[in-house]
Gaussian input, Z-matrix of N, CA and C with variables (Angstrom, degrees):
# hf/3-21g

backbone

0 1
 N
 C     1     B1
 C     2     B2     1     A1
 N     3     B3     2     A2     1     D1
 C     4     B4     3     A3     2     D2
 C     5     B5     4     A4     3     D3
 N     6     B6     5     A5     4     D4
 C     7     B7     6     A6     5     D5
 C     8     B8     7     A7     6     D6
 N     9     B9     8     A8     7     D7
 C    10    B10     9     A9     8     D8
 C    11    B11    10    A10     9     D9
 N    12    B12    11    A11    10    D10
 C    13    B13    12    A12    11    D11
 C    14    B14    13    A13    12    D12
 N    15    B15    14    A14    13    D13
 C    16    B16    15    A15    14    D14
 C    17    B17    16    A16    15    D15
 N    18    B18    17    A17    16    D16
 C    19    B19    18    A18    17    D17
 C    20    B20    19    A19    18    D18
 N    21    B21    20    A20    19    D19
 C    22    B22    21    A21    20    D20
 C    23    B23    22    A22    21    D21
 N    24    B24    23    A23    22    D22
 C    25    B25    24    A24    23    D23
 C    26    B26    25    A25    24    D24
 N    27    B27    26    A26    25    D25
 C    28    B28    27    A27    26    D26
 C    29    B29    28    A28    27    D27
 N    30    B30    29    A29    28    D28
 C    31    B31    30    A30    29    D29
 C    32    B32    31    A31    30    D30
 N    33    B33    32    A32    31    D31
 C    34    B34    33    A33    32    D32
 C    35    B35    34    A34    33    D33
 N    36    B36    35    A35    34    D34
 C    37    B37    36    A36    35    D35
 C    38    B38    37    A37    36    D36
 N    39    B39    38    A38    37    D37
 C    40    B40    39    A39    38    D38
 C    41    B41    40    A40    39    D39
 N    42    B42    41    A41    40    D40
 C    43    B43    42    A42    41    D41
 C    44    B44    43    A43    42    D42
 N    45    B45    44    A44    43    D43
 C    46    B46    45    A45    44    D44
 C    47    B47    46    A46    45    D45
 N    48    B48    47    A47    46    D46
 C    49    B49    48    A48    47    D47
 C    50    B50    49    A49    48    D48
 N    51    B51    50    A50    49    D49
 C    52    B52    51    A51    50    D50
 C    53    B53    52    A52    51    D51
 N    54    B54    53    A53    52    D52
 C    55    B55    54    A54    53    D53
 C    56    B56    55    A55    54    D54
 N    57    B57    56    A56    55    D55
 C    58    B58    57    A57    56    D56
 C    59    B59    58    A58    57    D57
 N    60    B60    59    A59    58    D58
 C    61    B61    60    A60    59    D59
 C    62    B62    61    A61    60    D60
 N    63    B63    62    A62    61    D61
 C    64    B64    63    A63    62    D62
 C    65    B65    64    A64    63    D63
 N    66    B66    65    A65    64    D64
 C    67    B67    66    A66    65    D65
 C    68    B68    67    A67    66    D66
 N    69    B69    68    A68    67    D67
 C    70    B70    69    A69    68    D68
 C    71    B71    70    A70    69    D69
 N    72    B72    71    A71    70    D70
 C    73    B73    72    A72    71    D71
 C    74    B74    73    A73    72    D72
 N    75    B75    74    A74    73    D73
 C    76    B76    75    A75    74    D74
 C    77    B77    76    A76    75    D75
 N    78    B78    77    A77    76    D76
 C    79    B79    78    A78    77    D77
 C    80    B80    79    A79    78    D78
 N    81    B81    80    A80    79    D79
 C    82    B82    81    A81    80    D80
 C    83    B83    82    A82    81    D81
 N    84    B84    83    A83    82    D82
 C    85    B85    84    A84    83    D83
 C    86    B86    85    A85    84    D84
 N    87    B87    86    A86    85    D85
 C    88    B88    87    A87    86    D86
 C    89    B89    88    A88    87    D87
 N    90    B90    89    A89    88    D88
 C    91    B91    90    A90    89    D89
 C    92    B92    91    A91    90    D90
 N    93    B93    92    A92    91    D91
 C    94    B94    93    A93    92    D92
 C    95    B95    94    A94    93    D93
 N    96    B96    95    A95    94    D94
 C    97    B97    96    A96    95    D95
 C    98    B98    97    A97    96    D96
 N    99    B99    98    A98    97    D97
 C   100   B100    99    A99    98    D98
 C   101   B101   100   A100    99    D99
 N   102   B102   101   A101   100   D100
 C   103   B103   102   A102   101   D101
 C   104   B104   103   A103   102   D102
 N   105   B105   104   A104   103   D103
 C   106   B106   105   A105   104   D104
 C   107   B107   106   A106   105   D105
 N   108   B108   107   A107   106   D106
 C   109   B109   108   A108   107   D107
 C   110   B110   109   A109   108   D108
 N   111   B111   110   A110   109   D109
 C   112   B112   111   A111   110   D110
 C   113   B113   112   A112   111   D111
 N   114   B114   113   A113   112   D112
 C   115   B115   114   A114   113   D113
 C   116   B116   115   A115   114   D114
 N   117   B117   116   A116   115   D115
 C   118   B118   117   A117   116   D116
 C   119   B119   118   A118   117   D117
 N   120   B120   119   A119   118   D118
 C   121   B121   120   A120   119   D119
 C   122   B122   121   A121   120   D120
 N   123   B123   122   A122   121   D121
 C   124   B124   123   A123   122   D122
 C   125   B125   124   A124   123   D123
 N   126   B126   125   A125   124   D124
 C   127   B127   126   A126   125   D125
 C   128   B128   127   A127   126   D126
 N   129   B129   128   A128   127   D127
 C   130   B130   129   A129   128   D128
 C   131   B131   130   A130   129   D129
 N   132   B132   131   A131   130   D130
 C   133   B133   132   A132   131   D131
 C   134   B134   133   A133   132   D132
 N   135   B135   134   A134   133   D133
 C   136   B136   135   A135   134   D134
 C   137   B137   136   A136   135   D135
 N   138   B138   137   A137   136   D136
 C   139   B139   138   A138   137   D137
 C   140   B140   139   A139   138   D138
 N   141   B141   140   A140   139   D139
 C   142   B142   141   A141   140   D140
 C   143   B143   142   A142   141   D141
 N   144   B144   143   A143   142   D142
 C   145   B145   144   A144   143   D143
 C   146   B146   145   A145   144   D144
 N   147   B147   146   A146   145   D145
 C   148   B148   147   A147   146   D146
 C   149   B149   148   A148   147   D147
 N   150   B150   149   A149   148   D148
 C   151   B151   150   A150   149   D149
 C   152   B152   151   A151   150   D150
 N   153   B153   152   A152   151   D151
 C   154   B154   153   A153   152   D152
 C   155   B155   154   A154   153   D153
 N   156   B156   155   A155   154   D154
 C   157   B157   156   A156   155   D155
 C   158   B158   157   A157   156   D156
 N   159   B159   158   A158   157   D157
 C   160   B160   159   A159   158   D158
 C   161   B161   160   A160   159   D159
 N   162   B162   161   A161   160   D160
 C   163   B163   162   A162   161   D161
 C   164   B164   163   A163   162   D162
 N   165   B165   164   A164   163   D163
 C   166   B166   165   A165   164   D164
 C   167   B167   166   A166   165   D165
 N   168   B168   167   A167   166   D166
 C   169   B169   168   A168   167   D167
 C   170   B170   169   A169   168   D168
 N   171   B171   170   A170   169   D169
 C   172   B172   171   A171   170   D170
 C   173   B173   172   A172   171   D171
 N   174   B174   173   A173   172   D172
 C   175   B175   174   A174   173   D173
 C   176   B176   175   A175   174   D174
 N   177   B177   176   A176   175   D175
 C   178   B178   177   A177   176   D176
 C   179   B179   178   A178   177   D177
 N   180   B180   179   A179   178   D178
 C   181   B181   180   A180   179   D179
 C   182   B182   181   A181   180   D180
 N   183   B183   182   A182   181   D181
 C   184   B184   183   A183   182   D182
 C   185   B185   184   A184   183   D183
 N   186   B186   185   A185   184   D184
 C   187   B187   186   A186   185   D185
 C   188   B188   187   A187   186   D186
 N   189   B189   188   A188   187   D187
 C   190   B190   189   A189   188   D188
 C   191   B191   190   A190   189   D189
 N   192   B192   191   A191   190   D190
 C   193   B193   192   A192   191   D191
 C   194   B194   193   A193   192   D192
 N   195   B195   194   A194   193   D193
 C   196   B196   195   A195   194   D194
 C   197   B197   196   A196   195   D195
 N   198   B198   197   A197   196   D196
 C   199   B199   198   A198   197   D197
 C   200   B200   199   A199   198   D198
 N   201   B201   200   A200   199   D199
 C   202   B202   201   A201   200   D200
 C   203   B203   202   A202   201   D201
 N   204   B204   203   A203   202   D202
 C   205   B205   204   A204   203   D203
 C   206   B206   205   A205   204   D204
 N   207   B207   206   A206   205   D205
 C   208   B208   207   A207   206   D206
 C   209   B209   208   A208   207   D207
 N   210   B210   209   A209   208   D208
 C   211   B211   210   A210   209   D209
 C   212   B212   211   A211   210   D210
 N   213   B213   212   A212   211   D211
 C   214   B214   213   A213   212   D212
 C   215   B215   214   A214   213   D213
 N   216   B216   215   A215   214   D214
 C   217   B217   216   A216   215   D215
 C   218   B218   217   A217   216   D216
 N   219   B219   218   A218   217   D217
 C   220   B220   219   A219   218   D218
 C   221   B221   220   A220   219   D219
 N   222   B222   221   A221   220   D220
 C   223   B223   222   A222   221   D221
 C   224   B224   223   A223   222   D222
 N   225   B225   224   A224   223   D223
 C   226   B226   225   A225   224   D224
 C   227   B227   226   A226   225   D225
 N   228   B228   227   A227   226   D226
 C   229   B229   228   A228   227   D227
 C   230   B230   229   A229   228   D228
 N   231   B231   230   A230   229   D229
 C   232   B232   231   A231   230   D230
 C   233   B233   232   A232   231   D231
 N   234   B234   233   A233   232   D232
 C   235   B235   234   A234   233   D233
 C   236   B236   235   A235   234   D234
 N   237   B237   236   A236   235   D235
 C   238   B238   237   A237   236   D236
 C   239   B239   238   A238   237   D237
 N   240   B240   239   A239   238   D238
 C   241   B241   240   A240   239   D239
 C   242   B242   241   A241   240   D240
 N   243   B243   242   A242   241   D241
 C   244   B244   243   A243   242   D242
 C   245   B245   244   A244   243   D243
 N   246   B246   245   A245   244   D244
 C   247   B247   246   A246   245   D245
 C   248   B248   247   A247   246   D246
 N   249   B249   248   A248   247   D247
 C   250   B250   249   A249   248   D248
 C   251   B251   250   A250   249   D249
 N   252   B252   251   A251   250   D250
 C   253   B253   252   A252   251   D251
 C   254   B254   253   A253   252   D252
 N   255   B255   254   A254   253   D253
 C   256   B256   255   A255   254   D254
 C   257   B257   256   A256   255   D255
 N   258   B258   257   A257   256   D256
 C   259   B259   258   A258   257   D257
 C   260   B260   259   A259   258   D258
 N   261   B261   260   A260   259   D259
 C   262   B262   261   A261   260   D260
 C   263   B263   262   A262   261   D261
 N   264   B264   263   A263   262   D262
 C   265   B265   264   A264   263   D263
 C   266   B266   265   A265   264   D264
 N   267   B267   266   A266   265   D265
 C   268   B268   267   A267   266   D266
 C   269   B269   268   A268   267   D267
 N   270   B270   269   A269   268   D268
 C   271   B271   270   A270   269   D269
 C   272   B272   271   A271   270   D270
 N   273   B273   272   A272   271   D271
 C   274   B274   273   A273   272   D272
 C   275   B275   274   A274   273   D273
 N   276   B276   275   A275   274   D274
 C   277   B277   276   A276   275   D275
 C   278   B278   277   A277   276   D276
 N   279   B279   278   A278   277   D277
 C   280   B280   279   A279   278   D278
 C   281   B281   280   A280   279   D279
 N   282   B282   281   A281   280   D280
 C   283   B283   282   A282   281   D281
 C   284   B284   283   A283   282   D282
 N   285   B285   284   A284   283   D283
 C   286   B286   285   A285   284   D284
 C   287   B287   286   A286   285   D285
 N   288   B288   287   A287   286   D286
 C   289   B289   288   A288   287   D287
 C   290   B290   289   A289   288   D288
 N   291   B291   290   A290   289   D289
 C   292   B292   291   A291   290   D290
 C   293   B293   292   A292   291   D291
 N   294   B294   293   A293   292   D292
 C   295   B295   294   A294   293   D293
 C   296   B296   295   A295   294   D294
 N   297   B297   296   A296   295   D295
 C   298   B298   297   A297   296   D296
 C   299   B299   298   A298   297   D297
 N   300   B300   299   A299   298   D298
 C   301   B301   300   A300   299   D299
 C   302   B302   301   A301   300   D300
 N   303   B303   302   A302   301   D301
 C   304   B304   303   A303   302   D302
 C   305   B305   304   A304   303   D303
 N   306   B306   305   A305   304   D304
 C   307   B307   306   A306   305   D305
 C   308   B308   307   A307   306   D306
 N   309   B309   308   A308   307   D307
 C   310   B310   309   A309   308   D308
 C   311   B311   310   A310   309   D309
 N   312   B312   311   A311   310   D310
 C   313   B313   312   A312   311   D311
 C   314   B314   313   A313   312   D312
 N   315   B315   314   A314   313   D313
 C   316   B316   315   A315   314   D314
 C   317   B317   316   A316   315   D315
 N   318   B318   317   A317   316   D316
 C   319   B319   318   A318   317   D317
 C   320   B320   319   A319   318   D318
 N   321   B321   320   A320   319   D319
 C   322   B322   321   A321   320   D320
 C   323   B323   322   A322   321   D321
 N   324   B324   323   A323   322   D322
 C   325   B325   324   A324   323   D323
 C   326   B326   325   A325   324   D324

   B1=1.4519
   B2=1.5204
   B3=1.2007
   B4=1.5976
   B5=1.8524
   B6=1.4703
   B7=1.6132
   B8=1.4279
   B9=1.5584
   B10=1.5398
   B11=1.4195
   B12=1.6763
   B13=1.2755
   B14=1.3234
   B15=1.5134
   B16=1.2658
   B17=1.2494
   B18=1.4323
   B19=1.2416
   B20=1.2023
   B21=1.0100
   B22=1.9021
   B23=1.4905
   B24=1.4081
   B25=0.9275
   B26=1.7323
   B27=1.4005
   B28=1.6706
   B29=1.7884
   B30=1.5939
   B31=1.4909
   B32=1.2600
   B33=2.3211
   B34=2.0152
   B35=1.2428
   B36=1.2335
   B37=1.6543
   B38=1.7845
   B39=1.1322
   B40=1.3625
   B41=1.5174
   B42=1.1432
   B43=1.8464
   B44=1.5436
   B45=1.5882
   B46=1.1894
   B47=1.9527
   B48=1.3805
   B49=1.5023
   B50=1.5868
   B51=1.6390
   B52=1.4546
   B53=1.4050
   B54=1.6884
   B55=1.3015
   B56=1.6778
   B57=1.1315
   B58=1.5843
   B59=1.7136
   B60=0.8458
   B61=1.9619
   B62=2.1656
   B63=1.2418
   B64=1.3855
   B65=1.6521
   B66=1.7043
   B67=0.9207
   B68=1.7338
   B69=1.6282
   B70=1.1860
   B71=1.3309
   B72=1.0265
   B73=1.9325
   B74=1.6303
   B75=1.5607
   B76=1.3199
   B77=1.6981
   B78=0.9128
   B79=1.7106
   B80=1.5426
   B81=1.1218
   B82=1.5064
   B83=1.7063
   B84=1.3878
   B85=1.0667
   B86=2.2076
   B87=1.1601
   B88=1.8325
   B89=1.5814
   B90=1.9810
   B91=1.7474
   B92=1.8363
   B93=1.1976
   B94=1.3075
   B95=2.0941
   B96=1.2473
   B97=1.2998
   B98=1.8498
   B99=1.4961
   B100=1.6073
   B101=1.5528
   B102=1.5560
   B103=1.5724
   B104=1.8483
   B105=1.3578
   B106=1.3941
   B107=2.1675
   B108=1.4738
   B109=1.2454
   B110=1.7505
   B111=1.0482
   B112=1.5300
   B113=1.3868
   B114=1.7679
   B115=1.2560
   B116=1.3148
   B117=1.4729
   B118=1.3345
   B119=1.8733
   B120=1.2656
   B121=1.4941
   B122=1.5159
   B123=1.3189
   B124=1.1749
   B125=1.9403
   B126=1.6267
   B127=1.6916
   B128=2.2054
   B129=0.7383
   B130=1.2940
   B131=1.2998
   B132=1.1249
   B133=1.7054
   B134=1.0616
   B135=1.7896
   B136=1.3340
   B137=1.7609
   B138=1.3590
   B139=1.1957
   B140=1.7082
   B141=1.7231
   B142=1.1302
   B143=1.2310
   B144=1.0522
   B145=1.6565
   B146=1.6642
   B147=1.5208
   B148=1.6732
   B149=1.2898
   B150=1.1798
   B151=1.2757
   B152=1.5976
   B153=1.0976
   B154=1.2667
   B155=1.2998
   B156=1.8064
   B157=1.2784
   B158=2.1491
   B159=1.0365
   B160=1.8428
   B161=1.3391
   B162=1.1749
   B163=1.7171
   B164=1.1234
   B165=1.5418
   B166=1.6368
   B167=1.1486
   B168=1.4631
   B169=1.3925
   B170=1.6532
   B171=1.3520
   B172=1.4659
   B173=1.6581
   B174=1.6432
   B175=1.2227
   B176=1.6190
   B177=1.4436
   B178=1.5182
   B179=2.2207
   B180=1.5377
   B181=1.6057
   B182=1.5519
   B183=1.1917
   B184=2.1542
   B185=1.0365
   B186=1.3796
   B187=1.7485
   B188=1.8310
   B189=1.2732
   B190=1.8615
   B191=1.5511
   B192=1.7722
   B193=1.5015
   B194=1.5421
   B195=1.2610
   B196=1.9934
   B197=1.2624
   B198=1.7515
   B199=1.1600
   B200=1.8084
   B201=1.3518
   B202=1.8164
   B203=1.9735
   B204=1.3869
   B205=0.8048
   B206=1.7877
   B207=0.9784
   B208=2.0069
   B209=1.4826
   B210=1.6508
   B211=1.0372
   B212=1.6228
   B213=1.4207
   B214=1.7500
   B215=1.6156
   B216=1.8891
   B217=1.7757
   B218=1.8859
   B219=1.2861
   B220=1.4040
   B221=1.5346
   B222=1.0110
   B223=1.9386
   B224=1.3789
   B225=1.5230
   B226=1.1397
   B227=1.6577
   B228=1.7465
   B229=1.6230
   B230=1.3130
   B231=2.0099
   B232=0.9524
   B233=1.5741
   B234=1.2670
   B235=1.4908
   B236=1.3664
   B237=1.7214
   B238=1.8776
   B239=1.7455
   B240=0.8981
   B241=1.2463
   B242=1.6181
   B243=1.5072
   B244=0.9824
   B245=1.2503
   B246=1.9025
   B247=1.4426
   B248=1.8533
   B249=1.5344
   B250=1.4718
   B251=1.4398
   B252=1.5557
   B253=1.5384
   B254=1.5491
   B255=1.1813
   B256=1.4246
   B257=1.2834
   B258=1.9539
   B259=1.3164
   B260=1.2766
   B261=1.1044
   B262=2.0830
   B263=1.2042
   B264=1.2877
   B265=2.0305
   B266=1.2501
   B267=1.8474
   B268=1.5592
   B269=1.9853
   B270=1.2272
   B271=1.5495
   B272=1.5669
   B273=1.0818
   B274=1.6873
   B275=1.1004
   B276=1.8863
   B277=1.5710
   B278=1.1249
   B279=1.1291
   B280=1.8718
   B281=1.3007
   B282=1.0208
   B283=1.4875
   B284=1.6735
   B285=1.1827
   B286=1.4440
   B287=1.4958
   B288=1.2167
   B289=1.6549
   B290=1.7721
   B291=1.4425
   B292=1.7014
   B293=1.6334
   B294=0.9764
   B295=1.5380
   B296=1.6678
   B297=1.5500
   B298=1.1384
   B299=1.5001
   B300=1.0129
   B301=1.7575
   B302=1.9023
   B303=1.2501
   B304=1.4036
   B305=1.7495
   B306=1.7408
   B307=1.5351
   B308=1.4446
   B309=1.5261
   B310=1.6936
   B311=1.4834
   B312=1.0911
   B313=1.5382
   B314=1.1415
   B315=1.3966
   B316=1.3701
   B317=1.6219
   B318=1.5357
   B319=1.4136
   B320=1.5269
   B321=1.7986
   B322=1.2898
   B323=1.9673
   B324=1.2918
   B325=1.6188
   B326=1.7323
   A1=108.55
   A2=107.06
   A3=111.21
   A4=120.72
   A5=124.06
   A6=95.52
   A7=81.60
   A8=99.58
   A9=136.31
   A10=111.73
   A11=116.73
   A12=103.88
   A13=96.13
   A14=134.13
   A15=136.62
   A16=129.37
   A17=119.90
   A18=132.93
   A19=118.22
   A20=101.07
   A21=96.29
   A22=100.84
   A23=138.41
   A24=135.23
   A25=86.53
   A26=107.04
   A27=93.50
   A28=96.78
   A29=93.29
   A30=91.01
   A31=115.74
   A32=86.84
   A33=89.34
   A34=132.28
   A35=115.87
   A36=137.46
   A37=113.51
   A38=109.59
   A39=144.13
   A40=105.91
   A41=131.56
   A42=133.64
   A43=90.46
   A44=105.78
   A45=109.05
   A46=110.41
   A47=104.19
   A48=117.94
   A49=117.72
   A50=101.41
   A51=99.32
   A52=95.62
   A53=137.05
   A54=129.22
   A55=110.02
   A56=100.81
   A57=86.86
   A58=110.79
   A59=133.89
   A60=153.68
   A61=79.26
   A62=114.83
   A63=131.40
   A64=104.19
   A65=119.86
   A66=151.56
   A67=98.37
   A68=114.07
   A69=90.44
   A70=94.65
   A71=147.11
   A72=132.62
   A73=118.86
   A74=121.31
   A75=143.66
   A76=100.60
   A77=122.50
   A78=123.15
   A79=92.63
   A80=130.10
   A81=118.34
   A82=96.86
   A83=136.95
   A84=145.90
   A85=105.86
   A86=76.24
   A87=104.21
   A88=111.23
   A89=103.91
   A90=98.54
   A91=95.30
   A92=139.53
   A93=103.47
   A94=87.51
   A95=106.79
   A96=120.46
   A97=117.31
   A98=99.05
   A99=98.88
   A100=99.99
   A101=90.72
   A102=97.49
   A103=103.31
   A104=98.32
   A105=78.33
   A106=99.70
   A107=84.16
   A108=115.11
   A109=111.08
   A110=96.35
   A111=116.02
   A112=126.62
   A113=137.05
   A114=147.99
   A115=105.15
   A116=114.22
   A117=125.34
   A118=117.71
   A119=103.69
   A120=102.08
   A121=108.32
   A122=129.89
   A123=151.50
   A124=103.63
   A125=100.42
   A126=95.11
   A127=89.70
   A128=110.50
   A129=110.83
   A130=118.40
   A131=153.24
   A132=152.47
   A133=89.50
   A134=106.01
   A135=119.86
   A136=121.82
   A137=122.96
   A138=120.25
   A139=96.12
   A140=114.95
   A141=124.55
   A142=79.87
   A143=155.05
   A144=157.48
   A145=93.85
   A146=96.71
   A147=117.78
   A148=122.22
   A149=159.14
   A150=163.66
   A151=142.92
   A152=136.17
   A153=137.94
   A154=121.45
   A155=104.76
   A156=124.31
   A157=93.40
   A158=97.96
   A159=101.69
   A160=118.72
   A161=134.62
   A162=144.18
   A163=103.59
   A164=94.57
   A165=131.77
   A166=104.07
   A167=124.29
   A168=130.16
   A169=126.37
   A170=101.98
   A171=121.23
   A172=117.58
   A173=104.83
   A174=99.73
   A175=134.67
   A176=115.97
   A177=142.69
   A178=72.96
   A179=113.85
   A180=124.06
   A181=105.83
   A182=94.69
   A183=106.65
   A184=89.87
   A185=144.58
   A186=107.47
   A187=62.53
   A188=119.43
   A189=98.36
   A190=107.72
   A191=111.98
   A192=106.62
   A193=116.10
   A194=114.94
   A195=116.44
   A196=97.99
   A197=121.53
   A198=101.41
   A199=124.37
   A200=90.20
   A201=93.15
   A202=96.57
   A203=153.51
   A204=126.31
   A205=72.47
   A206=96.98
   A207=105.99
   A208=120.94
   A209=100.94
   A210=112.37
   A211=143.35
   A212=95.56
   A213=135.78
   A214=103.03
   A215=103.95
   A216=89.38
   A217=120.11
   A218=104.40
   A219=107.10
   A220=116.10
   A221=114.20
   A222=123.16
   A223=93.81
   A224=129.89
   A225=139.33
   A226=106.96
   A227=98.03
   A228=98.41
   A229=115.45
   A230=120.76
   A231=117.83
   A232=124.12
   A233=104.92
   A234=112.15
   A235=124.43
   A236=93.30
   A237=127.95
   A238=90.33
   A239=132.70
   A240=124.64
   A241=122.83
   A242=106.58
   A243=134.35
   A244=105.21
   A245=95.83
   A246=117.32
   A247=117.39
   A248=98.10
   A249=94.31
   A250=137.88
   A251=92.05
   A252=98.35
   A253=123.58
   A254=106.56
   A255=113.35
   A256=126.70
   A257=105.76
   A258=108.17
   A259=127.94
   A260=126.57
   A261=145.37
   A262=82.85
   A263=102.63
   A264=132.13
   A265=123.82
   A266=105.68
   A267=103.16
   A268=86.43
   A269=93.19
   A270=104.19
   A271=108.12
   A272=128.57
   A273=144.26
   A274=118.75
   A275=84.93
   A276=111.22
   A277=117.75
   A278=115.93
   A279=133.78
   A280=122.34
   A281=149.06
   A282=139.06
   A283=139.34
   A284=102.83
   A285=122.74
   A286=122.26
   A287=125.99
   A288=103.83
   A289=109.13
   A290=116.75
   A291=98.58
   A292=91.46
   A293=105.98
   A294=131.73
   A295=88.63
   A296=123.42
   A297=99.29
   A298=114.63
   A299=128.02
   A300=145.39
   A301=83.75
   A302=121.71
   A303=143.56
   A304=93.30
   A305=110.51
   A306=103.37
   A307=103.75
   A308=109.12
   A309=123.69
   A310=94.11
   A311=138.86
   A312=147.83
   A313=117.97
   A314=117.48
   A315=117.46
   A316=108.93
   A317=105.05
   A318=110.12
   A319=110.01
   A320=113.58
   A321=115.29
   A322=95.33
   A323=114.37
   A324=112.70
   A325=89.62
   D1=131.81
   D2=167.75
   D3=-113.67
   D4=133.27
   D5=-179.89
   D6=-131.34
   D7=156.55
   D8=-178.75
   D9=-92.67
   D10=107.33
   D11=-179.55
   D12=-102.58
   D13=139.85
   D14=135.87
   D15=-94.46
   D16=146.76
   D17=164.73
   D18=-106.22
   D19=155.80
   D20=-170.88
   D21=-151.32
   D22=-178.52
   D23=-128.74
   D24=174.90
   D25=91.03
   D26=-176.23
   D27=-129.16
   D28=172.82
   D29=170.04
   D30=-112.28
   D31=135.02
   D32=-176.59
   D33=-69.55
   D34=7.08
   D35=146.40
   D36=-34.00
   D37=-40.03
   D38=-131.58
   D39=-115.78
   D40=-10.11
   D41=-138.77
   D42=-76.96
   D43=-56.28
   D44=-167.46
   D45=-39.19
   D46=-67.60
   D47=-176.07
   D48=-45.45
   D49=-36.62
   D50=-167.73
   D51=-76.93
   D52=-25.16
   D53=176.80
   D54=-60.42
   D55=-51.93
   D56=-178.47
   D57=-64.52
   D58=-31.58
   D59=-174.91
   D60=-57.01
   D61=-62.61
   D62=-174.30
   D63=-42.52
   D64=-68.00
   D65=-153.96
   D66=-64.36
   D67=-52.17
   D68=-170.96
   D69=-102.51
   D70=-24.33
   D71=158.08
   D72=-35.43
   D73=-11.76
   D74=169.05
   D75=-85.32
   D76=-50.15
   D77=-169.22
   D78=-79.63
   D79=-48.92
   D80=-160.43
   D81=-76.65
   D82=-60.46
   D83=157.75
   D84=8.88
   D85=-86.46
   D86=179.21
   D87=-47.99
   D88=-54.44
   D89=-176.31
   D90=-73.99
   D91=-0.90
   D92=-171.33
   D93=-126.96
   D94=53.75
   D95=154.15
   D96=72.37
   D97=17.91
   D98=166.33
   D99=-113.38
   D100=177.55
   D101=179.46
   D102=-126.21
   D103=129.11
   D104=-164.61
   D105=-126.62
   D106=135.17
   D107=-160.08
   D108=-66.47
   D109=0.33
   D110=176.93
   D111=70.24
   D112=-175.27
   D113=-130.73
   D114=-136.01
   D115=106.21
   D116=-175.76
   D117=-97.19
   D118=110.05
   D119=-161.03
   D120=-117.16
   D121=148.41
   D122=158.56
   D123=-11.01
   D124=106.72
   D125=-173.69
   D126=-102.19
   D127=-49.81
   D128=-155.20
   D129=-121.46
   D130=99.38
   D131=-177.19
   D132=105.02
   D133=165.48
   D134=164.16
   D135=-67.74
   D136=123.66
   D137=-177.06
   D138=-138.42
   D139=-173.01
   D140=-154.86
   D141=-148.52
   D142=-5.82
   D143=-112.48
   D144=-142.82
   D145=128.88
   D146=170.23
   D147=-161.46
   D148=135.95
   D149=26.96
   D150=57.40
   D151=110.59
   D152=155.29
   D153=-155.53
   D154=135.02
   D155=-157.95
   D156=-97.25
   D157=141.47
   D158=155.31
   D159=-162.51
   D160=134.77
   D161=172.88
   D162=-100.76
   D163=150.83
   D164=164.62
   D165=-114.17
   D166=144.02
   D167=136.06
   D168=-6.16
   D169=-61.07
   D170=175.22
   D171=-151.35
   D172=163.71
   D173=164.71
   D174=-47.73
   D175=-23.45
   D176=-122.95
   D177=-116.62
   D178=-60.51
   D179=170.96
   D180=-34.77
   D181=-49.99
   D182=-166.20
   D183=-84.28
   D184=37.14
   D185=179.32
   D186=-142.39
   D187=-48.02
   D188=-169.07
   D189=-60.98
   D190=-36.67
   D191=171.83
   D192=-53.58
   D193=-28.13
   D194=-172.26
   D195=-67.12
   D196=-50.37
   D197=-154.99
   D198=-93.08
   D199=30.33
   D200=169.66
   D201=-99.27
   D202=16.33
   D203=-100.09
   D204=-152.66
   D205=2.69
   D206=170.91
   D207=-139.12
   D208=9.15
   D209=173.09
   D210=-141.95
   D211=-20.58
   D212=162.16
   D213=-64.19
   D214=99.63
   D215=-179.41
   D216=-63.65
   D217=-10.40
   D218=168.65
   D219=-61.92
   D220=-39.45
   D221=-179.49
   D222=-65.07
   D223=-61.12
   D224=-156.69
   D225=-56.89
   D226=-47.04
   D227=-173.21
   D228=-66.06
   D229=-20.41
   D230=170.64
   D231=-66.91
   D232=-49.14
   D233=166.68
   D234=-18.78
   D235=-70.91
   D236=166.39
   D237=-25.37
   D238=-78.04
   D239=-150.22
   D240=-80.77
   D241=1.63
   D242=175.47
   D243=-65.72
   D244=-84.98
   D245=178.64
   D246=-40.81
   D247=-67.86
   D248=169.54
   D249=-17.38
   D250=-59.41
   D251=178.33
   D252=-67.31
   D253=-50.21
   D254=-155.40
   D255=118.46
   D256=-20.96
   D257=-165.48
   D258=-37.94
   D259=-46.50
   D260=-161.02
   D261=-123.68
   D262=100.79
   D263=135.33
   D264=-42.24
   D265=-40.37
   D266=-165.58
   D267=-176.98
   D268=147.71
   D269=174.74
   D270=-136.55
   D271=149.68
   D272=133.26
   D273=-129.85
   D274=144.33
   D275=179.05
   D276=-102.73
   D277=162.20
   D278=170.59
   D279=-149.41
   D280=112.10
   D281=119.83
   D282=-26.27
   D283=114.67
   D284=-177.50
   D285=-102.99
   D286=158.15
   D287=149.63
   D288=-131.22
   D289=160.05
   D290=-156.72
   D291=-86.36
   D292=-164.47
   D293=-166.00
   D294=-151.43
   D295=109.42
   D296=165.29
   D297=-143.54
   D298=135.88
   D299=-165.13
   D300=-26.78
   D301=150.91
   D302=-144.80
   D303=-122.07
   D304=-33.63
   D305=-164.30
   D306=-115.39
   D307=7.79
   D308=178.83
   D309=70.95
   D310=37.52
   D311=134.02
   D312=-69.13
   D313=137.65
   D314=160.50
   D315=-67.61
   D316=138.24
   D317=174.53
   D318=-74.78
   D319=148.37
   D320=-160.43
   D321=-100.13
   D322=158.13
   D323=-168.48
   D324=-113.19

């Protein structure tokens, strides 16, 4: 398993738009075979700060999901609402892989 964390960098001008920008990058995620762990947004004070986690199967999964992603008018409309708005100033990506408790315990610190 591999998951994609992004950070992004949006404006809180913007919250409303970037939720929907969120909303359908969540639906496409899932129909084209990841599971995505969802969109962590600004709870309290002013911040610029956002998040969202999603996995593939494999790197090899994420790279067939990328490449509908200039051509799938669903990707595009997500984009659309991207660009439109303004929401995301700036994004980075990463690849991770999880580490996760073996007996479905939370690990103790």
């Amino acid at each position: 398993m591999i998951t994609c964390v992004v950070y992004y960098t949006i404006d809180p001008a913007q919250i409303e738009a970037f939720e929907r920008f969120a909303r359908a990058w969540m639906g496409l995620v899932a129909r084209h075979g990841g599971v995505h762990h969802g969109y962590f947004l600004p709870a309290e004070g002013a911040s610029d700060r956002a998040e969202a986690l999603f996995s593939f199967e494999s790197l090899a999964a994420y790279e067939r999901y990328r490449a509908r992603f200039g051509s799938d008018p669903d990707f595009l409309a997500a984009d659309r609402i991207r660009d439109e708005s303004g929401c995301v100033l700036r994004y980075e990506r990463t690849f991770m892989r999880p580490l996760l408790p073996t007996d479905g315990a939370a690990v103790a610190s």
